[in-house]
PDB file of N, CA, C and O in Angstrom:
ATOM      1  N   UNK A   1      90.347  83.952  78.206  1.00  0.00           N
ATOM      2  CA  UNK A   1      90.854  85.022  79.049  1.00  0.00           C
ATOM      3  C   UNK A   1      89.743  86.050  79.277  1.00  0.00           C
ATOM      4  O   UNK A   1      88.915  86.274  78.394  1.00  0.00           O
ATOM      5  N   UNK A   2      89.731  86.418  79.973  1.00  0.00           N
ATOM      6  CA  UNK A   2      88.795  87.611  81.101  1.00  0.00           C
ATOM      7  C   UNK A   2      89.258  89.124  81.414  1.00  0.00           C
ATOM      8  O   UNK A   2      89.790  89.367  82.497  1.00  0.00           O
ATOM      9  N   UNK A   3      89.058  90.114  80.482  1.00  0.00           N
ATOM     10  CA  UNK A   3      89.209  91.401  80.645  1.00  0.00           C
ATOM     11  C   UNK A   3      89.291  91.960  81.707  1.00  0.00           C
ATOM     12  O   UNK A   3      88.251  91.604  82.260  1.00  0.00           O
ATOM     13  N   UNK A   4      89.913  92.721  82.519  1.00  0.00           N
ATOM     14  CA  UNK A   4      89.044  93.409  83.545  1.00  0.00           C
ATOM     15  C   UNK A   4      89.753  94.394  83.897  1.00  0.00           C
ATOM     16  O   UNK A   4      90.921  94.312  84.278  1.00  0.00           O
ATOM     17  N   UNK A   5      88.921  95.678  83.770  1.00  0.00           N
ATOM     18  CA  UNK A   5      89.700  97.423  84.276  1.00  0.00           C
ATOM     19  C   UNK A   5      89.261  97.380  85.282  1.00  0.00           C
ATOM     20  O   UNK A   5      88.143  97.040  85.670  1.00  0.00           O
ATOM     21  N   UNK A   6      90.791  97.999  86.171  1.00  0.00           N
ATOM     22  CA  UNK A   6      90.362  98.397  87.333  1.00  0.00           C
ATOM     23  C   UNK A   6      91.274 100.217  87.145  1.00  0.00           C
ATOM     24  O   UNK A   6      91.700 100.826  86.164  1.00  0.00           O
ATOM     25  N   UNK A   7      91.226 100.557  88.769  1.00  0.00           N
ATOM     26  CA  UNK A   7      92.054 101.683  89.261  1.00  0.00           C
ATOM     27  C   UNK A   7      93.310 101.626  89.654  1.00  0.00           C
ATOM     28  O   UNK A   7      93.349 101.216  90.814  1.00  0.00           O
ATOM     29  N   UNK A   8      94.829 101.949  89.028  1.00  0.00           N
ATOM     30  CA  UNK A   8      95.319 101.443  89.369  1.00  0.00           C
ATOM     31  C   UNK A   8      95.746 102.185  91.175  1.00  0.00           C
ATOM     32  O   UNK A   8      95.446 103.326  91.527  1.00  0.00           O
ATOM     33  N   UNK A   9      96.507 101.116  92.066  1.00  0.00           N
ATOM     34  CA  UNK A   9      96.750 102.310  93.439  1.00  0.00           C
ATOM     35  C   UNK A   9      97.648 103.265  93.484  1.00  0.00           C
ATOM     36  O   UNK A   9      97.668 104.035  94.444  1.00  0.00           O
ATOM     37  N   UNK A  10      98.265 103.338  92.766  1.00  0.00           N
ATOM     38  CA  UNK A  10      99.568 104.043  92.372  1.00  0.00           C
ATOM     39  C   UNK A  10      98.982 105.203  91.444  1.00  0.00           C
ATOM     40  O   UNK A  10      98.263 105.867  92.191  1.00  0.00           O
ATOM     41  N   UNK A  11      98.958 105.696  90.301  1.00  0.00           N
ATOM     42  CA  UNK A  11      98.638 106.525  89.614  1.00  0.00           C
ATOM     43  C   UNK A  11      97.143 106.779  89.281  1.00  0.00           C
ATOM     44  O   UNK A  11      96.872 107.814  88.672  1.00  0.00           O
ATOM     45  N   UNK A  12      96.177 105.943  89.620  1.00  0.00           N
ATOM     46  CA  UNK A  12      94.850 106.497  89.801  1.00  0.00           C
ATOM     47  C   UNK A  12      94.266 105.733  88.372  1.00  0.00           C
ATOM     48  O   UNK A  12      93.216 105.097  88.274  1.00  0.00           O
ATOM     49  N   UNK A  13      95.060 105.940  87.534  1.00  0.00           N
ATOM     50  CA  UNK A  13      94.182 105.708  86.250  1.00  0.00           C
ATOM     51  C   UNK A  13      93.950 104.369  85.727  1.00  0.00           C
ATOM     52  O   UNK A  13      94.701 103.437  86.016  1.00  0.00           O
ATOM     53  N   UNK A  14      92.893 104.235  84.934  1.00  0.00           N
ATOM     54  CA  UNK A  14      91.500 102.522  84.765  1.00  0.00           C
ATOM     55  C   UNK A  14      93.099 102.341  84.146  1.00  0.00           C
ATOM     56  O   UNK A  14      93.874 103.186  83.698  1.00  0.00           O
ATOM     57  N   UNK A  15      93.245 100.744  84.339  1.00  0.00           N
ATOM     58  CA  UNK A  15      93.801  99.795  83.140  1.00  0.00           C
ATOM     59  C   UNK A  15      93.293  98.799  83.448  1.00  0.00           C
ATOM     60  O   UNK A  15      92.511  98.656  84.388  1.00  0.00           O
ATOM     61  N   UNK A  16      93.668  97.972  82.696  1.00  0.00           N
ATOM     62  CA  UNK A  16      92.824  96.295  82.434  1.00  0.00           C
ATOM     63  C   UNK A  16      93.913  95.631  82.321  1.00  0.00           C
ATOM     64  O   UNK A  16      95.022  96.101  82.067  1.00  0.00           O
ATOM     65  N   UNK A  17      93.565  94.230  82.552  1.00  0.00           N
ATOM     66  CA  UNK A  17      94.176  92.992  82.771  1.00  0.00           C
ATOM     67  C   UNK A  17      93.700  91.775  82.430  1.00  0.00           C
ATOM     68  O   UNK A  17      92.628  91.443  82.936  1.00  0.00           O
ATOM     69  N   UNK A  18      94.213  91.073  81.731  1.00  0.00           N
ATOM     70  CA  UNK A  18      93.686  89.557  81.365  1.00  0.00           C
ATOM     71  C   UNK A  18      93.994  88.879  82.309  1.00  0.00           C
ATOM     72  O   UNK A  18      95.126  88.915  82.791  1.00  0.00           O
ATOM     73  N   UNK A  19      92.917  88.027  82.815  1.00  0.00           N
ATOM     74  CA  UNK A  19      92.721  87.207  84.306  1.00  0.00           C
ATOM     75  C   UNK A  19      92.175  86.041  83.440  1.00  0.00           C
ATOM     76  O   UNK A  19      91.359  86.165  82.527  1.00  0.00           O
ATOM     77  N   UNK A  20      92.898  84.593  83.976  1.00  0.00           N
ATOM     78  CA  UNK A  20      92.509  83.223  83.451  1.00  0.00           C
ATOM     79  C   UNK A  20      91.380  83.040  84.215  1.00  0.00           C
ATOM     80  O   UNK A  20      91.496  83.189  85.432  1.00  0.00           O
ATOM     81  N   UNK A  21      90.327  82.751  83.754  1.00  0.00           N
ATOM     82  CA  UNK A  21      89.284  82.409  84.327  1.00  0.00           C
ATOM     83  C   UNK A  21      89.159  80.886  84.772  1.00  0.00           C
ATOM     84  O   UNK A  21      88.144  80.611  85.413  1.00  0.00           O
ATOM     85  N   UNK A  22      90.030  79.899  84.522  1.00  0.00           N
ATOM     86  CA  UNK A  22      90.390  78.703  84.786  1.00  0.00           C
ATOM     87  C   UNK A  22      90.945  78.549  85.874  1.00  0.00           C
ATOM     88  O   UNK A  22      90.945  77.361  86.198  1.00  0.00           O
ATOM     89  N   UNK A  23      91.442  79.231  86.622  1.00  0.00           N
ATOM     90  CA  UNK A  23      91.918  79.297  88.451  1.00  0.00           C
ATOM     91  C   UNK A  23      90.939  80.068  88.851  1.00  0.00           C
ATOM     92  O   UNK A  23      90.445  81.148  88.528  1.00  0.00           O
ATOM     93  N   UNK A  24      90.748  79.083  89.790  1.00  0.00           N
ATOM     94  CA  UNK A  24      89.527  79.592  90.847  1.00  0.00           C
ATOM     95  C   UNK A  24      89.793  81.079  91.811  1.00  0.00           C
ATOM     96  O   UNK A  24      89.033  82.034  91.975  1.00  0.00           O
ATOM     97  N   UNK A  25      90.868  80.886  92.230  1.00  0.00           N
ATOM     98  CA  UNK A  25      91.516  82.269  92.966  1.00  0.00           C
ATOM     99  C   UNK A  25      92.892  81.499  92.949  1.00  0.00           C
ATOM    100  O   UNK A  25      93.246  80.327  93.081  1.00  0.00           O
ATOM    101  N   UNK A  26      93.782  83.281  92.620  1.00  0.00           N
ATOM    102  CA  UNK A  26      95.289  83.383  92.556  1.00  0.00           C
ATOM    103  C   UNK A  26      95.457  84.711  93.204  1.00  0.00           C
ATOM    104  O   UNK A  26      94.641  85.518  93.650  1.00  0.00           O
ATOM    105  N   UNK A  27      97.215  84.696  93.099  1.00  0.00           N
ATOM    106  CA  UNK A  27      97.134  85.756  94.277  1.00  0.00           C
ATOM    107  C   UNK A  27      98.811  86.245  93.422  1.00  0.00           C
ATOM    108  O   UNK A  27      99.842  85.627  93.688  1.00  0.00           O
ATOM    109  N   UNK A  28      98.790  87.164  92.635  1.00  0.00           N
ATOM    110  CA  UNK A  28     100.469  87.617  91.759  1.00  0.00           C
ATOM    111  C   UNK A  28     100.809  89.150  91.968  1.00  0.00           C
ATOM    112  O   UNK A  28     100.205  89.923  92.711  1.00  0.00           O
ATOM    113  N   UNK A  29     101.836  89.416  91.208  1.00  0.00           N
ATOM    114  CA  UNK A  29     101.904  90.704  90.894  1.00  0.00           C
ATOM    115  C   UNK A  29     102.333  90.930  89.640  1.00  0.00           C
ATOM    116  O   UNK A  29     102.992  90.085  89.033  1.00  0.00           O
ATOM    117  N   UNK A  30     102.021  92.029  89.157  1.00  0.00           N
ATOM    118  CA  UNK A  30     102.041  92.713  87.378  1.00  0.00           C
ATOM    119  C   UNK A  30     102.159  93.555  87.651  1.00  0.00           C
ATOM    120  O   UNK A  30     101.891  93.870  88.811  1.00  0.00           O
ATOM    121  N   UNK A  31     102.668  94.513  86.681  1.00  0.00           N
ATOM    122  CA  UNK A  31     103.243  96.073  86.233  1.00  0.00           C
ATOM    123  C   UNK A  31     101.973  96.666  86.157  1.00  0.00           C
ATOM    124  O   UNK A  31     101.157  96.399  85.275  1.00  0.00           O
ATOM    125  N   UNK A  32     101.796  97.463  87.067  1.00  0.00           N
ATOM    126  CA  UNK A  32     100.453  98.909  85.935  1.00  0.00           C
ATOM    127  C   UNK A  32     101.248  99.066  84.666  1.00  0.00           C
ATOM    128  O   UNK A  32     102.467  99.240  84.687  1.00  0.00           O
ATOM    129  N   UNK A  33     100.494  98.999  83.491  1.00  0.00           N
ATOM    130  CA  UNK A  33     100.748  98.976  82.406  1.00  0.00           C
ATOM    131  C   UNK A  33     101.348 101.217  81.836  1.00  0.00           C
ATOM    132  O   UNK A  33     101.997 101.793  80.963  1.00  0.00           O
ATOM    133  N   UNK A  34     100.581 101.537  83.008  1.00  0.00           N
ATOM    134  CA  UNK A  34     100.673 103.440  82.924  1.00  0.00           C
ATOM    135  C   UNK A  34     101.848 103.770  83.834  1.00  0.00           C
ATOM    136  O   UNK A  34     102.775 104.502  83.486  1.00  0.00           O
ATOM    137  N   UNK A  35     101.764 103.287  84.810  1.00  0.00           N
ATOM    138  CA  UNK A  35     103.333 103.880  85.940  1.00  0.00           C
ATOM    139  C   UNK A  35     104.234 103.193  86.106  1.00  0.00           C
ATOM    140  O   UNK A  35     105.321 103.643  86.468  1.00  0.00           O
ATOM    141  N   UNK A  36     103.952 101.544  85.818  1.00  0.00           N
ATOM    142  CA  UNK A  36     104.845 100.650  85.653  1.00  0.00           C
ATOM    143  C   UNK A  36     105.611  99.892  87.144  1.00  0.00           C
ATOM    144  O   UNK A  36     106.703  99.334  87.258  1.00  0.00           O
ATOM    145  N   UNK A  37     104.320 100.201  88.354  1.00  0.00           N
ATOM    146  CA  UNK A  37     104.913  99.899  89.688  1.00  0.00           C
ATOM    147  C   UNK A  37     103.436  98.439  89.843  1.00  0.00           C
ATOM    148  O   UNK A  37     102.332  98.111  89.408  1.00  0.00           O
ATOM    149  N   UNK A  38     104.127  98.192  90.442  1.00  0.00           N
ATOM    150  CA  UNK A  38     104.093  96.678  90.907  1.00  0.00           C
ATOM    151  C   UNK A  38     102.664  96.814  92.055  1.00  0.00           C
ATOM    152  O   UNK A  38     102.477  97.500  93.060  1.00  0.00           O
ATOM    153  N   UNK A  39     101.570  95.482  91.093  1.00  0.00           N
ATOM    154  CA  UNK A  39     100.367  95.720  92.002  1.00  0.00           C
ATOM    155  C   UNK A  39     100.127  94.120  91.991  1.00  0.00           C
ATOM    156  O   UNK A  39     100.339  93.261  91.135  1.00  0.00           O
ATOM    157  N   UNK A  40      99.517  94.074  93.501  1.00  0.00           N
ATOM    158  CA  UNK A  40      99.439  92.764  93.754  1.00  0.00           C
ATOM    159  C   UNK A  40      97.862  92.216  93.454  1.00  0.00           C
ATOM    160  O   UNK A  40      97.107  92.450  94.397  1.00  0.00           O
ATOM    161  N   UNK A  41      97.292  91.587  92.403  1.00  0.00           N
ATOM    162  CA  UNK A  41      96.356  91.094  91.647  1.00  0.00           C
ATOM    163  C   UNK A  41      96.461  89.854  92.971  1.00  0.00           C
ATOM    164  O   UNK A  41      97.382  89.276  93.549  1.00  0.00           O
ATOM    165  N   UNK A  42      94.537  89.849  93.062  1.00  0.00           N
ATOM    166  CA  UNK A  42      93.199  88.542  93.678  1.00  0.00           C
ATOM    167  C   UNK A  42      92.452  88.675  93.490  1.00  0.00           C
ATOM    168  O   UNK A  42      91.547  89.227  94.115  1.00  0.00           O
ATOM    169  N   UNK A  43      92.513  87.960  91.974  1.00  0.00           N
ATOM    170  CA  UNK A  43      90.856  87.503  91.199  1.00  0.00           C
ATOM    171  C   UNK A  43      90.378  86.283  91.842  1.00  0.00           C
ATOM    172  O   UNK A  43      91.053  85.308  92.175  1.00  0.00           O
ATOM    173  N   UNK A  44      89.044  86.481  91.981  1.00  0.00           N
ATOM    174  CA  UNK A  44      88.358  85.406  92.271  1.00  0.00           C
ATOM    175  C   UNK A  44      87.437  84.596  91.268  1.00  0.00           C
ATOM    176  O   UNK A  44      86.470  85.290  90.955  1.00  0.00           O
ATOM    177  N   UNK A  45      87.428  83.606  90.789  1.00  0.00           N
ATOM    178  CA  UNK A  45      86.028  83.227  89.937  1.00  0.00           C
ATOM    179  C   UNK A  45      85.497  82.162  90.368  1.00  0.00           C
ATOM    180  O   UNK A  45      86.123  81.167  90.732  1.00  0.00           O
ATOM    181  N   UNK A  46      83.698  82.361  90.353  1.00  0.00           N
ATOM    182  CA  UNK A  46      83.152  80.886  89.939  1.00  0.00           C
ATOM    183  C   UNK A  46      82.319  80.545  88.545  1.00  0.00           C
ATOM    184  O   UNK A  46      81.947  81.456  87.804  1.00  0.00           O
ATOM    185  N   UNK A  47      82.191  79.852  88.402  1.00  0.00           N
ATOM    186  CA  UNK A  47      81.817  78.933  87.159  1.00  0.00           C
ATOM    187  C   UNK A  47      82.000  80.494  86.497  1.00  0.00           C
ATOM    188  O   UNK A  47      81.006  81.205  86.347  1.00  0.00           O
ATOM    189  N   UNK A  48      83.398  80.974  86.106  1.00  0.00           N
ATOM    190  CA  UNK A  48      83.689  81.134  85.084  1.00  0.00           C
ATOM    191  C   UNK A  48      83.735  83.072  85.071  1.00  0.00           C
ATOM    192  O   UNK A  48      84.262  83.871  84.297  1.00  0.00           O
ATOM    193  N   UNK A  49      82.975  83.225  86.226  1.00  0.00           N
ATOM    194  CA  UNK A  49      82.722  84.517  86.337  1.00  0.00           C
ATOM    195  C   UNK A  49      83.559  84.930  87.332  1.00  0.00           C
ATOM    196  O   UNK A  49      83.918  84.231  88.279  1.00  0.00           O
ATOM    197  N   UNK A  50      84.020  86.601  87.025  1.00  0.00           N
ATOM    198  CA  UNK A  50      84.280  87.148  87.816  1.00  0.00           C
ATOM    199  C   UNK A  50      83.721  87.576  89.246  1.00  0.00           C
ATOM    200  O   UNK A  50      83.000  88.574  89.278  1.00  0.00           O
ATOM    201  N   UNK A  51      84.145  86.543  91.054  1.00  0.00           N
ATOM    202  CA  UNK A  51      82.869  87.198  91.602  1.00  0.00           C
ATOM    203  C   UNK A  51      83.647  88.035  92.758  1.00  0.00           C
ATOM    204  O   UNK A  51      83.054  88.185  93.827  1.00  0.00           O
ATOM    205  N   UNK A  52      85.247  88.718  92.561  1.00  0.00           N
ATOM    206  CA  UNK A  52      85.893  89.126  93.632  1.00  0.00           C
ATOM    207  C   UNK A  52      87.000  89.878  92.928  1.00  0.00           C
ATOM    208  O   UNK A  52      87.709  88.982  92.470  1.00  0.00           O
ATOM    209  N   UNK A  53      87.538  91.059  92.591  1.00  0.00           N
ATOM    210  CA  UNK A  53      88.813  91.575  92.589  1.00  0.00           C
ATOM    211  C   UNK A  53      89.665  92.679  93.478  1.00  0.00           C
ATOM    212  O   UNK A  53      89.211  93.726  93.939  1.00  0.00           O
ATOM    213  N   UNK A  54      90.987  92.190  93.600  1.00  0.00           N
ATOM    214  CA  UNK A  54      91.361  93.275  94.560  1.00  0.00           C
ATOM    215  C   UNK A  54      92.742  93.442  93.911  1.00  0.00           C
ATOM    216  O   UNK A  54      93.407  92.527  93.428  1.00  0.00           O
ATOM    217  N   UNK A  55      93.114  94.870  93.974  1.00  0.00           N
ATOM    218  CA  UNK A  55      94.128  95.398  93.527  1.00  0.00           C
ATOM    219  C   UNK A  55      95.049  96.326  94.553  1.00  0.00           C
ATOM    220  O   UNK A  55      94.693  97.413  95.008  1.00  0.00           O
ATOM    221  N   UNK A  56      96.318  95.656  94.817  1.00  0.00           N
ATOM    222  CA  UNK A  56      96.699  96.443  96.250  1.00  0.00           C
ATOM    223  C   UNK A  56      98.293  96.747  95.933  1.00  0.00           C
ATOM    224  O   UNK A  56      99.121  95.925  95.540  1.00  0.00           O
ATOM    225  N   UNK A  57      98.469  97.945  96.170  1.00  0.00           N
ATOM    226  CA  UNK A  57      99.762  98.937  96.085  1.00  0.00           C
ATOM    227  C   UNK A  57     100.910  97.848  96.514  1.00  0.00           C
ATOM    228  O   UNK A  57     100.156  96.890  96.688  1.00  0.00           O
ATOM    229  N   UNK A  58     101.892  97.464  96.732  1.00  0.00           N
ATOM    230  CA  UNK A  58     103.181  96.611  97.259  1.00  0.00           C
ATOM    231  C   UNK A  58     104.100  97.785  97.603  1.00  0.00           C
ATOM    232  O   UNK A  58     104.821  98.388  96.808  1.00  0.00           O
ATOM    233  N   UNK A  59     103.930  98.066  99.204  1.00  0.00           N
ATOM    234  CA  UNK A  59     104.992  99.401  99.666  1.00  0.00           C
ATOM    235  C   UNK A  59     106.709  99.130  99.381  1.00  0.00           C
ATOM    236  O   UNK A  59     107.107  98.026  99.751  1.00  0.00           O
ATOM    237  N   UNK A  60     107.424  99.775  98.944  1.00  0.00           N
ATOM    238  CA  UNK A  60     108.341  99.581  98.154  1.00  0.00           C
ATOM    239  C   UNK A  60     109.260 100.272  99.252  1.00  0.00           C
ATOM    240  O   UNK A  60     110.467 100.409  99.050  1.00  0.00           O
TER     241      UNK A  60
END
């Protein structure tokens, strides 16, 4: 598993996320772990590395 802080869009503040580095690109949604609203996670990897993330608000 693969660490990775970002911003969240909702409340502003870093949290992190474990991203499988074994899918090449996925496309989900998870809780900000701080405000608890729904962000739509697209990690990208190759050979293993992180080479793309995007973290985007879901208008409610």
């Amino acid at each position: 598993m693969y660490e990775h802080f970002f911003q969240c869009p909702y409340c502003w503040e870093e949290v992190s996320m474990l991203l499988d580095p074994s899918i090449i690109q996925q496309t989900y949604v998870e809780d900000c772990e701080v405000c608890c609203n729904p962000i739509e996670l697209t990690p990208r990897f190759e050979d293993n590395e992180l080479i793309a993330f995007d973290a985007q608000s879901i208008e409610q």
